[in-house]
Backbone as JSON, one array per atom type, in Angstrom:
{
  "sequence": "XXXXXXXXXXXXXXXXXXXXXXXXXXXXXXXXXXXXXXXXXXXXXXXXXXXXXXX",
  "N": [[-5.73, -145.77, 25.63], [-7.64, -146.46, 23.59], [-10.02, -145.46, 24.32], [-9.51, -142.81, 23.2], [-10.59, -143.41, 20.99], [-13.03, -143.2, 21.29], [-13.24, -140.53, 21.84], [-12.48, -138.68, 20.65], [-13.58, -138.29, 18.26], [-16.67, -138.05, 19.27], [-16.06, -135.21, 20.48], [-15.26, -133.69, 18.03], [-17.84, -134.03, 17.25], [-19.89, -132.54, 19.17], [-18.49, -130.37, 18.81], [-18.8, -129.69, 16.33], [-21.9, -129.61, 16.1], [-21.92, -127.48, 18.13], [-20.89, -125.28, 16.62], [-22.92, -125.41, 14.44], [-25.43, -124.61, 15.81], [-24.66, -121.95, 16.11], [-24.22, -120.81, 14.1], [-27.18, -120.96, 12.98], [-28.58, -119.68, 15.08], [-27.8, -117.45, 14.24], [-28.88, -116.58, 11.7], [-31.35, -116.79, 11.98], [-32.09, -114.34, 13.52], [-31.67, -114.17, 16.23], [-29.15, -112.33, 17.23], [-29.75, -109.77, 16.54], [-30.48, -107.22, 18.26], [-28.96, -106.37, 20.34], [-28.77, -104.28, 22.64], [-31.42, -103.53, 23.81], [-32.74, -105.58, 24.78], [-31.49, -105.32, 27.38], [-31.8, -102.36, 28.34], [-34.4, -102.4, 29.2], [-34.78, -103.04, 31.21], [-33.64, -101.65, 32.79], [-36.2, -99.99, 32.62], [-39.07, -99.03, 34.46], [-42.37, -101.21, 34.79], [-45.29, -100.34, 33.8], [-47.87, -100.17, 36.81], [-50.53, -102.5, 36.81], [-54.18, -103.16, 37.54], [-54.7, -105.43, 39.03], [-51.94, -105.72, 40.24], [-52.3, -103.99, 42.63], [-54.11, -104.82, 44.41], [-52.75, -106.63, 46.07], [-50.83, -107.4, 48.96]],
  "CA": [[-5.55, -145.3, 24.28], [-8.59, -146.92, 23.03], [-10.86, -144.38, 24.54], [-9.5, -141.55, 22.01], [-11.28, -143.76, 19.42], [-14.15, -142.78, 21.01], [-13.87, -139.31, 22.46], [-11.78, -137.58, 19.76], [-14.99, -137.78, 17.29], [-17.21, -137.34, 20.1], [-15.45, -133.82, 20.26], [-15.84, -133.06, 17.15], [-19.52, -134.05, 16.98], [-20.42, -131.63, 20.0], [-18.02, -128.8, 18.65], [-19.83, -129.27, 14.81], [-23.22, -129.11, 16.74], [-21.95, -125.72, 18.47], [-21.19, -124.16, 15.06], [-24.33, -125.03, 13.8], [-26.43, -124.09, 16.76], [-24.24, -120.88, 16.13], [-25.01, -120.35, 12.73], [-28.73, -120.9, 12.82], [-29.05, -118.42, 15.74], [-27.55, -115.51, 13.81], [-29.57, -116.25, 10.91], [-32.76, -116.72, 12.68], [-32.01, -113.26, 14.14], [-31.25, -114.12, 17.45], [-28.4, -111.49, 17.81], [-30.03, -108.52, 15.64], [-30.74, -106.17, 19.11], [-28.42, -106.77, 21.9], [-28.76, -103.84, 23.4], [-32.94, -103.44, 24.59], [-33.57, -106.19, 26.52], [-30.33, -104.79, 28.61], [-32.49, -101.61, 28.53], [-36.0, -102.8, 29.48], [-34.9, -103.74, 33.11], [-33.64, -100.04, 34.07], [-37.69, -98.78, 33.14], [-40.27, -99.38, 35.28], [-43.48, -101.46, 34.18], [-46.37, -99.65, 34.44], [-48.49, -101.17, 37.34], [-51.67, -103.03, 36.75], [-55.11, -103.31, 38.57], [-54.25, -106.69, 39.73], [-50.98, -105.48, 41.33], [-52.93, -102.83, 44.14], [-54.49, -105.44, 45.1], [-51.51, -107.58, 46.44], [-50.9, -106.37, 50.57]],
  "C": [[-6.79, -145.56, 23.43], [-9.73, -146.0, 23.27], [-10.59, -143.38, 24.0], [-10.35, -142.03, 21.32], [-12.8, -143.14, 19.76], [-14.71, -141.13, 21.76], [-13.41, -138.2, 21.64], [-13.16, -137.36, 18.4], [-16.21, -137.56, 18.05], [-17.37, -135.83, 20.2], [-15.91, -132.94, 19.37], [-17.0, -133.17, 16.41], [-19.93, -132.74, 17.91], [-19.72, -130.22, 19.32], [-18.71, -128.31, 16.83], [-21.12, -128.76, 15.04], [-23.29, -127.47, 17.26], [-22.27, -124.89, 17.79], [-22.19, -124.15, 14.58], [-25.66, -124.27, 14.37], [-26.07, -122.22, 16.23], [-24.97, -120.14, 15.1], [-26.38, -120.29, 12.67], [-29.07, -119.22, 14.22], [-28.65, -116.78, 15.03], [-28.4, -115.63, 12.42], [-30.99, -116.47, 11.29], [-33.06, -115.05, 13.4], [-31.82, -112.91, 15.6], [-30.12, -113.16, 18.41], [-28.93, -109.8, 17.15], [-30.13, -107.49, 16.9], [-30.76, -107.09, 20.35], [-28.32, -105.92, 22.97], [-30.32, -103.33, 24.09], [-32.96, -103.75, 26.09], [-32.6, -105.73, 28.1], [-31.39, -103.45, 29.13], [-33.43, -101.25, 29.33], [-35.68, -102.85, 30.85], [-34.29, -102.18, 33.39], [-34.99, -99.74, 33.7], [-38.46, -99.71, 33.67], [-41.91, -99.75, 34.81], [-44.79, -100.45, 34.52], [-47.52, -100.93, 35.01], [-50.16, -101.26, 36.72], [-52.56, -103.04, 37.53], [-54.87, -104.72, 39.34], [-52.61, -106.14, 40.36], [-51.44, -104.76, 42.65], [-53.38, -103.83, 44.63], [-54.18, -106.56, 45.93], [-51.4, -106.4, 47.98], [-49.76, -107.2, 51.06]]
}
């Protein structure tokens, strides 16, 4: 029983930390364009002179 004392605010230290992590990422812009980088991987980079030269 004595170990609630120290895992029930534990808890709600890590789950306050979540929300905040949360919050800062959407105002930092971290969710503004979710659909690209999904994008970017179906086109094809265009190759470089340093790639031909790989065997």
């Amino acid at each position: 029983m004595n170990v609630l004392y120290f895992l029930v605010p534990l808890a709600l230290l890590l789950a306050a930390a979540g929300v905040w992590a949360f919050i800062w990422s959407v105002r930092n812009g971290q969710f503004e364009d979710v659909e690209t980088p999904a994008m970017r991987l179906l086109f094809d980079d265009e190759s470089t002179s340093d790639d031909s030269n790989v065997s």
